[in-house]
N, CA, C and O atoms as CSV, one atom per row, in Angstrom:
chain,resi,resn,atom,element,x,y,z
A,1,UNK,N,N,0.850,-1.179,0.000
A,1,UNK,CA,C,0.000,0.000,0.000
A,1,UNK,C,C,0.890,1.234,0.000
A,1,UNK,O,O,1.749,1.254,0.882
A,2,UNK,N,N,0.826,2.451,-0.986
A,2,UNK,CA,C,1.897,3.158,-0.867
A,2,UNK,C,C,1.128,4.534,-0.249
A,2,UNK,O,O,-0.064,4.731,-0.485
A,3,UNK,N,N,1.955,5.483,0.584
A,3,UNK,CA,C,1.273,6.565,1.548
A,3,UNK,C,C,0.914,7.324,0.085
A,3,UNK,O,O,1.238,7.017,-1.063
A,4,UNK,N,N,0.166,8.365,0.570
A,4,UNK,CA,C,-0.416,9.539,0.032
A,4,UNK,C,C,0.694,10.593,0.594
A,4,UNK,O,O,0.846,10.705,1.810
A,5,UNK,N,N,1.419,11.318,-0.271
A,5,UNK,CA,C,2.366,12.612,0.470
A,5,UNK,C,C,1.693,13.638,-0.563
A,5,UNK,O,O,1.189,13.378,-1.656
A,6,UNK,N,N,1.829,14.919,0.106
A,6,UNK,CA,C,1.392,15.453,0.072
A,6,UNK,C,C,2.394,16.768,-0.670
A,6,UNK,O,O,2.917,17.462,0.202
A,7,UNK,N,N,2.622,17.061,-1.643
A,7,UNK,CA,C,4.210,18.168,-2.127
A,7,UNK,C,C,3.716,18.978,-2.152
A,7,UNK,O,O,2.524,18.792,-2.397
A,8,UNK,N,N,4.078,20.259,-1.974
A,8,UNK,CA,C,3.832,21.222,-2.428
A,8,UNK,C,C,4.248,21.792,-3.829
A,8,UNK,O,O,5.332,21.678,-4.399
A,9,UNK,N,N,2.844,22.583,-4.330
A,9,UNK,CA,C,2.867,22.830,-5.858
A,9,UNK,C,C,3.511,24.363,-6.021
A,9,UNK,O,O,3.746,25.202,-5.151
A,10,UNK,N,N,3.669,24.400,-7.185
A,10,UNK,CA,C,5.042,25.554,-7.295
A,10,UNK,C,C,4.342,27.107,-7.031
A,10,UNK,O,O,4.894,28.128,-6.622
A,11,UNK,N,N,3.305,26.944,-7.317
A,11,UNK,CA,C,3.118,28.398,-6.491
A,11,UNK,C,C,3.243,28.558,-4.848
A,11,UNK,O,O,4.007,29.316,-4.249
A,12,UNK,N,N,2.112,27.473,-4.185
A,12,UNK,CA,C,2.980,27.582,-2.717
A,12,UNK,C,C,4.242,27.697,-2.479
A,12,UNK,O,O,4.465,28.420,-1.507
A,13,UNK,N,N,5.535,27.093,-3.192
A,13,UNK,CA,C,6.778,27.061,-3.703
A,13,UNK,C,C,7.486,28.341,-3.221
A,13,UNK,O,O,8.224,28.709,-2.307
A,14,UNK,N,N,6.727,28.941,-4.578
A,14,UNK,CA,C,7.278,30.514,-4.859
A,14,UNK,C,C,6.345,31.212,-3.552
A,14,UNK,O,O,7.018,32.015,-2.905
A,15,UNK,N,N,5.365,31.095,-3.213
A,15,UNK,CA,C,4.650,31.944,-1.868
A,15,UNK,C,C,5.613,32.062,-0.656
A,15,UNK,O,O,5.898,33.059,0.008
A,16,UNK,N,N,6.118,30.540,-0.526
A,16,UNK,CA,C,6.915,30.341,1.041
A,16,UNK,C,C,8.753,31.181,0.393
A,16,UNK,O,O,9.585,31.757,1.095
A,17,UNK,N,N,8.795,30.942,-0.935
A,17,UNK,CA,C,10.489,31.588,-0.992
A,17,UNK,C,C,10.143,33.227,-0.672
A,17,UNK,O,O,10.858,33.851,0.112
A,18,UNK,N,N,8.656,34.046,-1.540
A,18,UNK,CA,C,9.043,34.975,-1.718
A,18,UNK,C,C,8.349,36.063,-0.325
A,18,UNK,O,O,8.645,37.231,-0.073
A,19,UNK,N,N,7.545,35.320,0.251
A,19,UNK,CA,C,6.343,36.134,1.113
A,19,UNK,C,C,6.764,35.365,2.317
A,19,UNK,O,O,6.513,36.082,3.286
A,20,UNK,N,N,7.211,34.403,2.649
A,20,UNK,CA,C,6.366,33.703,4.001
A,20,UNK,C,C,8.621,34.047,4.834
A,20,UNK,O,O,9.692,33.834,4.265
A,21,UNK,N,N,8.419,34.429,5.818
A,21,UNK,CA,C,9.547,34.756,6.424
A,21,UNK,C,C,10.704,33.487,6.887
A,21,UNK,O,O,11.932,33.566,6.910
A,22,UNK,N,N,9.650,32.099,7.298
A,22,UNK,CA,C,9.541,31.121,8.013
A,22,UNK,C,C,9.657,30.118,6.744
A,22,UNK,O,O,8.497,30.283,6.369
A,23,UNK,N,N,10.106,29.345,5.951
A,23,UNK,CA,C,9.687,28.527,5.029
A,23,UNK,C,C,9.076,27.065,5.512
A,23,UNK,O,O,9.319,26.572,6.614
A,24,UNK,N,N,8.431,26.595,4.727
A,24,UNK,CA,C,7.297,25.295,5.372
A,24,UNK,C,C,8.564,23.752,5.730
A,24,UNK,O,O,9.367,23.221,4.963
A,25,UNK,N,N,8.425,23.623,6.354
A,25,UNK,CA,C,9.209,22.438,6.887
A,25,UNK,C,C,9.035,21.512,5.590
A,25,UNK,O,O,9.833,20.613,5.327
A,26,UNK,N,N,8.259,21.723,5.045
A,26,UNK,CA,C,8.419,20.353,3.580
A,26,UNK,C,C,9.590,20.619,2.752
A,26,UNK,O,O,10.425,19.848,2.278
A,27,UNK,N,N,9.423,22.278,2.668
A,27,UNK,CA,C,10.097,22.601,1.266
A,27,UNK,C,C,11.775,22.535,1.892
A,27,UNK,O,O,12.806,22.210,1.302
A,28,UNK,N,N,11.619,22.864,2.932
A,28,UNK,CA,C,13.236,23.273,3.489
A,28,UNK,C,C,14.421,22.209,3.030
A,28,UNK,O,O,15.477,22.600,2.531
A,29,UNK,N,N,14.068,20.633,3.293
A,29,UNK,CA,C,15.022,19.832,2.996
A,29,UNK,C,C,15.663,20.200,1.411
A,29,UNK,O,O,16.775,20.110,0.891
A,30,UNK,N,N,14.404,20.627,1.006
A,30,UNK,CA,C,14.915,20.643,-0.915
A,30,UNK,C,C,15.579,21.990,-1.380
A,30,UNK,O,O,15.877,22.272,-2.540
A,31,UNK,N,N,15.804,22.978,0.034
A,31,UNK,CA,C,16.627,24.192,-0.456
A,31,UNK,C,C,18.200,23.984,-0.902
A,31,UNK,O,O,18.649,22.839,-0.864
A,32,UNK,N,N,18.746,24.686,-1.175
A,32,UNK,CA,C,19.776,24.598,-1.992
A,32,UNK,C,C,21.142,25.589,-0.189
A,32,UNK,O,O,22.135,25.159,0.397
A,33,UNK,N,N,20.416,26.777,-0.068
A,33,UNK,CA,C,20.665,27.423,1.492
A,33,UNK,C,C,19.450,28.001,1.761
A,33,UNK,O,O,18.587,28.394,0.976
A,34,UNK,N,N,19.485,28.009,3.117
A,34,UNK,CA,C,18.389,28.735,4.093
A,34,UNK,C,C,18.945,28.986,5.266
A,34,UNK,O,O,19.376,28.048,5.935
A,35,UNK,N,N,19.046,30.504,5.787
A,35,UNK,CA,C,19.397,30.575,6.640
A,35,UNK,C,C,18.933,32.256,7.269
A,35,UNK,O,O,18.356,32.967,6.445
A,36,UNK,N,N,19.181,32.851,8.673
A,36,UNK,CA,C,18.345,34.037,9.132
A,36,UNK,C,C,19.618,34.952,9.264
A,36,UNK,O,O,20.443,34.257,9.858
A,37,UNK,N,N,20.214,36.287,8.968
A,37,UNK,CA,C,20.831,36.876,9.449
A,37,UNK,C,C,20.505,38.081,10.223
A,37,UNK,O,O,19.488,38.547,9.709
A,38,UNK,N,N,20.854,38.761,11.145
A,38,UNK,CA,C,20.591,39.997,11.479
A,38,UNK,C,C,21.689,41.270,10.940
A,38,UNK,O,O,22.907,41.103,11.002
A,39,UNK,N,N,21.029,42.626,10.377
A,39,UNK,CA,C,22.020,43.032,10.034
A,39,UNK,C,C,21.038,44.435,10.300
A,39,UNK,O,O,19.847,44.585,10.571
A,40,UNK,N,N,22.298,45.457,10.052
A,40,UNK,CA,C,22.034,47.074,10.792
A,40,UNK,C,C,21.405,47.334,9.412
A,40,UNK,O,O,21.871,46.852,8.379
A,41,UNK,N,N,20.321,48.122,9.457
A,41,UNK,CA,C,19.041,48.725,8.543
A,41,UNK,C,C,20.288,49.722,7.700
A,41,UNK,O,O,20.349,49.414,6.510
A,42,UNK,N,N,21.069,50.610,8.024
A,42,UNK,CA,C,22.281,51.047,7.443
A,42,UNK,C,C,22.529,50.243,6.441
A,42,UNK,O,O,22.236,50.489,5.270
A,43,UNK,N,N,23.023,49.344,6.803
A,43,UNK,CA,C,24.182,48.544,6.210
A,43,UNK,C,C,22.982,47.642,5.113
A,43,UNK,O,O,23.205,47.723,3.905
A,44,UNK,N,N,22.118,47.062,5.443
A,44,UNK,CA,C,21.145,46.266,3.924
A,44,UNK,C,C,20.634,47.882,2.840
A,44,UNK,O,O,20.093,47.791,1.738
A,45,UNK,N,N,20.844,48.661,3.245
A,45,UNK,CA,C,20.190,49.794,2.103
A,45,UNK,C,C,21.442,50.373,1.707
A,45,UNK,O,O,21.350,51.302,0.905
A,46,UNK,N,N,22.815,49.974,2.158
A,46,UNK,CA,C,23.788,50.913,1.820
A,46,UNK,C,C,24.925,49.069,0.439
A,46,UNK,O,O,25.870,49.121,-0.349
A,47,UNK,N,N,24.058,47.928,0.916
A,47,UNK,CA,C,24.835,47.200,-0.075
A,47,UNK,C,C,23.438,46.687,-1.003
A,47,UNK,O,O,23.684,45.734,-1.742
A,48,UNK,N,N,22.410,47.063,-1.034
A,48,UNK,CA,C,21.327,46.837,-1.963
A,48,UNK,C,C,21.636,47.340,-3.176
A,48,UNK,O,O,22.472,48.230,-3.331
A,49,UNK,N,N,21.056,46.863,-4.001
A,49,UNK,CA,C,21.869,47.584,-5.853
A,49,UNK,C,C,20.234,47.138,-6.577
A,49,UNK,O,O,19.869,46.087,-6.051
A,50,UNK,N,N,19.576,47.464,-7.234
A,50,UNK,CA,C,18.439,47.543,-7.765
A,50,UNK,C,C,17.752,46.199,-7.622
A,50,UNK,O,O,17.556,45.336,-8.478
A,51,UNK,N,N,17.290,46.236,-5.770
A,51,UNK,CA,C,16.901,45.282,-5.381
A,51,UNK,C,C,17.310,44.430,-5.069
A,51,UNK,O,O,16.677,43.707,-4.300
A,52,UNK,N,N,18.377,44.142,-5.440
A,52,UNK,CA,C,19.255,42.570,-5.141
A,52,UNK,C,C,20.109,42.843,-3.869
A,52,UNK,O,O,20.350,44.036,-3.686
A,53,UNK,N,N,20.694,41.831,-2.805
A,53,UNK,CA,C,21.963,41.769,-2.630
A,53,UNK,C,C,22.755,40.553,-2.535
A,53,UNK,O,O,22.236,39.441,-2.624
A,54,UNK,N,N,24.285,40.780,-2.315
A,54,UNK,CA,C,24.720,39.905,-2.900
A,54,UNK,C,C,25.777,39.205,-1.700
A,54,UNK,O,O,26.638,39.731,-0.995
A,55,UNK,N,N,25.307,37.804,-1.805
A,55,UNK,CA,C,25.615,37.663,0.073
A,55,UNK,C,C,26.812,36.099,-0.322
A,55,UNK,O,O,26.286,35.168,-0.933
A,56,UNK,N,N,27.790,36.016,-0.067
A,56,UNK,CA,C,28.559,34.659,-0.064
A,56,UNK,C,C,28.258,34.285,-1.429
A,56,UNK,O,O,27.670,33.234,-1.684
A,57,UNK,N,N,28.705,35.243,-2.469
A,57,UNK,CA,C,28.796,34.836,-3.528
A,57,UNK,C,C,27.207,34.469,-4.774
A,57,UNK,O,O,27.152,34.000,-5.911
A,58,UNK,N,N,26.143,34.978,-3.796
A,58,UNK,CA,C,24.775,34.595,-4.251
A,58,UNK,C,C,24.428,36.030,-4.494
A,58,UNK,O,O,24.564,36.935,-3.671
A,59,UNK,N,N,23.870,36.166,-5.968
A,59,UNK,CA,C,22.715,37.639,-5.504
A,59,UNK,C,C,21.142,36.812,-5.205
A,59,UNK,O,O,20.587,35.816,-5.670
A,60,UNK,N,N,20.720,38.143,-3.866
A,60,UNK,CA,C,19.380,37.295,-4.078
A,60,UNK,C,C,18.490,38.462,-4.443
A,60,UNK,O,O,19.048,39.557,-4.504
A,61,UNK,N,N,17.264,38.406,-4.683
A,61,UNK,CA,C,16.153,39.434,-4.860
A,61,UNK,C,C,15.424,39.543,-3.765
A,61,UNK,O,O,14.854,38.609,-3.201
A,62,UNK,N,N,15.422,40.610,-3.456
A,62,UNK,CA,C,14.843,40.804,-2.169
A,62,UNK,C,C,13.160,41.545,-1.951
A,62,UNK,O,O,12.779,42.635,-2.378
A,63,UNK,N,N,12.361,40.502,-1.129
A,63,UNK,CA,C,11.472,40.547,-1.090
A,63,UNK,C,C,11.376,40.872,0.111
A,63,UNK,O,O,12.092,40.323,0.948
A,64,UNK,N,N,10.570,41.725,0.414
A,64,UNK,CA,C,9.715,42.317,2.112
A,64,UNK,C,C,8.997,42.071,2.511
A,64,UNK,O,O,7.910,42.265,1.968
A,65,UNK,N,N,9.109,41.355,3.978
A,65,UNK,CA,C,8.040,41.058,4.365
A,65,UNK,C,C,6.234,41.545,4.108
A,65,UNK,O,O,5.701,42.193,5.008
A,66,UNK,N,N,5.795,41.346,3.433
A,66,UNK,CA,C,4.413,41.954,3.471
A,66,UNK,C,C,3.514,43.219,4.101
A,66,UNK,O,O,2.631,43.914,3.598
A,67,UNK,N,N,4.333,43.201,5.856
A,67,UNK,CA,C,3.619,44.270,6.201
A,67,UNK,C,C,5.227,45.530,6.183
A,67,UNK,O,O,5.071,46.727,6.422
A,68,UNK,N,N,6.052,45.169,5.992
A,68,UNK,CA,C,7.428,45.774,6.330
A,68,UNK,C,C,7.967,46.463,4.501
A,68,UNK,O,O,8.914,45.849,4.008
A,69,UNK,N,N,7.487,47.404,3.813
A,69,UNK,CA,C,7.858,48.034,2.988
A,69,UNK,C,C,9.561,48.589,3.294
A,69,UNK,O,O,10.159,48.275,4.324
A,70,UNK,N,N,10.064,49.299,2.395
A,70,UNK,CA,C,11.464,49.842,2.465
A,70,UNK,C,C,11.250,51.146,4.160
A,70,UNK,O,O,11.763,51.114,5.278
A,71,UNK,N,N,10.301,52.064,3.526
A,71,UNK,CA,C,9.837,53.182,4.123
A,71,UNK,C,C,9.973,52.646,5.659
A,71,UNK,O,O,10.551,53.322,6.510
A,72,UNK,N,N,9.479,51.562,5.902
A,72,UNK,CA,C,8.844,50.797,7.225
A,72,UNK,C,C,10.317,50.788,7.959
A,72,UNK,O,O,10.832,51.454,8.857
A,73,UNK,N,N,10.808,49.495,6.967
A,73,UNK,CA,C,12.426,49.340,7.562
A,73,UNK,C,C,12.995,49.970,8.126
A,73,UNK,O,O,13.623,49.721,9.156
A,74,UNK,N,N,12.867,51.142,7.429
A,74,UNK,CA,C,13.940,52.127,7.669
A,74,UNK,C,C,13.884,53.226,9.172
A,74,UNK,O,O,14.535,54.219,9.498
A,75,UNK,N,N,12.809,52.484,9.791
A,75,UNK,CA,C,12.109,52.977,11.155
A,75,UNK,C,C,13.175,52.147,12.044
A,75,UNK,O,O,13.221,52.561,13.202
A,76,UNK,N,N,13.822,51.343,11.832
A,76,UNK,CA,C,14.357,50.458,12.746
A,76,UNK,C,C,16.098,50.389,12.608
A,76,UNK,O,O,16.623,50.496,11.500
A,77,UNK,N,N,16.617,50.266,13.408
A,77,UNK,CA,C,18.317,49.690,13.399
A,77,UNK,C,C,18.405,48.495,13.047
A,77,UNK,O,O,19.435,48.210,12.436
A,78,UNK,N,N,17.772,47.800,13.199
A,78,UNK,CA,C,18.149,46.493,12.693
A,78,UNK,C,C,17.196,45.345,11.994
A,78,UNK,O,O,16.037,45.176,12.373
A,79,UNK,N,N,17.729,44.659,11.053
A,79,UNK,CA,C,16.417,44.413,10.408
A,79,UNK,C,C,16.865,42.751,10.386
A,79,UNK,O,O,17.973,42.721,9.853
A,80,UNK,N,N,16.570,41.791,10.642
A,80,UNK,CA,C,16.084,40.061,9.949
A,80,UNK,C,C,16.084,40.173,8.724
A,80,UNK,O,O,15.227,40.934,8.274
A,81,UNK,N,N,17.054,39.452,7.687
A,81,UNK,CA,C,16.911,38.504,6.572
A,81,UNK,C,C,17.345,36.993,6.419
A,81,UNK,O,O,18.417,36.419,6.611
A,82,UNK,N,N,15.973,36.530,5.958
A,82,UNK,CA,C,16.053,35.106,5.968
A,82,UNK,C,C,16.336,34.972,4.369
A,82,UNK,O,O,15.644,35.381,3.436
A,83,UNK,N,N,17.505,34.307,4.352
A,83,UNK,CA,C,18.286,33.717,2.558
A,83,UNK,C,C,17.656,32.629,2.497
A,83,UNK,O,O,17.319,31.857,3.394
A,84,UNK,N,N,17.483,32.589,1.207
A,84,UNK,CA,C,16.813,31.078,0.786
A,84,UNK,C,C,17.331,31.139,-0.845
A,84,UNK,O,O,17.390,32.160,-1.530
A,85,UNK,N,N,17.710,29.666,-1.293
A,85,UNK,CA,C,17.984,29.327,-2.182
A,85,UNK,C,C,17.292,28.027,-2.605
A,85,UNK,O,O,17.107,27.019,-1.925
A,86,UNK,N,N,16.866,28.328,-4.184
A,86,UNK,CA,C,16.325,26.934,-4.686
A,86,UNK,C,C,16.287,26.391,-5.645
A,86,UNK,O,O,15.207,25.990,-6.078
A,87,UNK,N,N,17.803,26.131,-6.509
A,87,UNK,CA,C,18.045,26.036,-7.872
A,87,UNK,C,C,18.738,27.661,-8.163
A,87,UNK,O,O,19.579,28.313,-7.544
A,88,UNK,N,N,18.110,27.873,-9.139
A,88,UNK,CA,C,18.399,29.248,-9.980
A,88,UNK,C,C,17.566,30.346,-9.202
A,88,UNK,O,O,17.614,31.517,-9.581
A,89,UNK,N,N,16.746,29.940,-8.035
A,89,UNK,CA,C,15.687,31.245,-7.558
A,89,UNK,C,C,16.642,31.122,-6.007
A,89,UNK,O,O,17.081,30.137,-5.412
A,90,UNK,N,N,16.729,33.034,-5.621
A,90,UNK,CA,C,17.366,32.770,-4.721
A,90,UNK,C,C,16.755,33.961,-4.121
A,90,UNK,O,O,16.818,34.912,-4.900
A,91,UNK,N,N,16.267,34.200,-3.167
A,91,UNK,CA,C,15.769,35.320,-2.223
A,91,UNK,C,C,15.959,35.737,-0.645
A,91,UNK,O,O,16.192,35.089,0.375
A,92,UNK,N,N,15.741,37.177,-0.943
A,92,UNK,CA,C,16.264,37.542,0.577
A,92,UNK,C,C,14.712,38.029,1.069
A,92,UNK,O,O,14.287,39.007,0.453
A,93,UNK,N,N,13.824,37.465,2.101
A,93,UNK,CA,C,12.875,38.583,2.702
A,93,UNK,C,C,13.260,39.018,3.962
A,93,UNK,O,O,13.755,38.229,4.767
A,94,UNK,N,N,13.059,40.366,4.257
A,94,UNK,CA,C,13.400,41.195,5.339
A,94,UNK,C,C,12.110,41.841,6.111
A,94,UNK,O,O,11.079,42.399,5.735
A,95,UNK,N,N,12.672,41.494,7.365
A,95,UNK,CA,C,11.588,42.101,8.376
A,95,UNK,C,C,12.116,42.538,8.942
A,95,UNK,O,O,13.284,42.176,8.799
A,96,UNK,N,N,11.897,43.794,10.215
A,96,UNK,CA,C,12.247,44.579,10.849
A,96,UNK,C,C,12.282,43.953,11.984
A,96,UNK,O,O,11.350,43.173,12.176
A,97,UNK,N,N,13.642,44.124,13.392
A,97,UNK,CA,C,13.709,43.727,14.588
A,97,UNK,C,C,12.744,44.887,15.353
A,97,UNK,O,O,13.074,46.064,15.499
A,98,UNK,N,N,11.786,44.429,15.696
A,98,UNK,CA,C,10.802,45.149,16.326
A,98,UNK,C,C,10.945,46.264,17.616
A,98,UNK,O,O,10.521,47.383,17.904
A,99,UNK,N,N,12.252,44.694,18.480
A,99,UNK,CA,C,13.008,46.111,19.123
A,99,UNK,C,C,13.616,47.344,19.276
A,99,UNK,O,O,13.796,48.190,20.152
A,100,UNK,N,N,13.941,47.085,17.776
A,100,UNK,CA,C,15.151,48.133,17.215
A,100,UNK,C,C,14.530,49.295,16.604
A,100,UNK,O,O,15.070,49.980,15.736
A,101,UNK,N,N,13.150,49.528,17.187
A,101,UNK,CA,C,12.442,50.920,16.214
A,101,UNK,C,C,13.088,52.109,17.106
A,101,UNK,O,O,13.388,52.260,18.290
A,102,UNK,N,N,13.144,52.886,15.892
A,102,UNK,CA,C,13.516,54.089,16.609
A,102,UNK,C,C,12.469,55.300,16.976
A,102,UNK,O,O,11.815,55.603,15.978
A,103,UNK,N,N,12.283,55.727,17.618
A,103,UNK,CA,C,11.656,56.953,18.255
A,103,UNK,C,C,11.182,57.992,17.827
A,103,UNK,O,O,12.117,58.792,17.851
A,104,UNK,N,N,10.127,58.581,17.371
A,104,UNK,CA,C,10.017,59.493,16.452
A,104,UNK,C,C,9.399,60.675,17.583
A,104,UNK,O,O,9.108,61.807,17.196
């Protein structure tokens, strides 16, 4: 009797690389890298180049968290990017360390 598994189809795929911060425990084994860095809100807008950056030899395209625009980011010192790689698609999404807002 063989199980029923369950894969995920390539748009969920592309949803969890480009939107979801967290990627789904299915897809993770089949990444290529995945991993979280923290870095100073400075420093990701001062090595960004028309959207991309370019981290250990990878450019990735960088996608924002959903509720966290550039404008948003830039409220904070320090911001979360989670790298993910998967074949030829390679992305950075960034969210803001919540602690790190600054004071207006």
């Amino acid at each position: 009797m063989s199980a029923n598994i369950l894969l995920p189809s390539k748009l969920t795929i592309r949803d969890d690389l480009t939107e979801c911060f967290h990627v789904s425990s299915l897809l993770v084994p089949s990444l290529d890298k995945y991993y979280v860095l923290h870095w100073e809100s400075k420093h990701l807008f001062s090595v960004m180049i028309n959207g991309t950056i370019e981290h250990d030899g990878i450019i990735y395209q960088v996608c924002y968290h959903p509720k966290h625009g550039p404008a948003e980011l830039k409220k904070y010192t320090q911001v979360k990017i989670s790298f993910r790689k998967l074949g030829n698609m390679a992305y950075a999404v960034i969210r803001p360390i919540h602690e790190t807002r600054i004071s207006e």
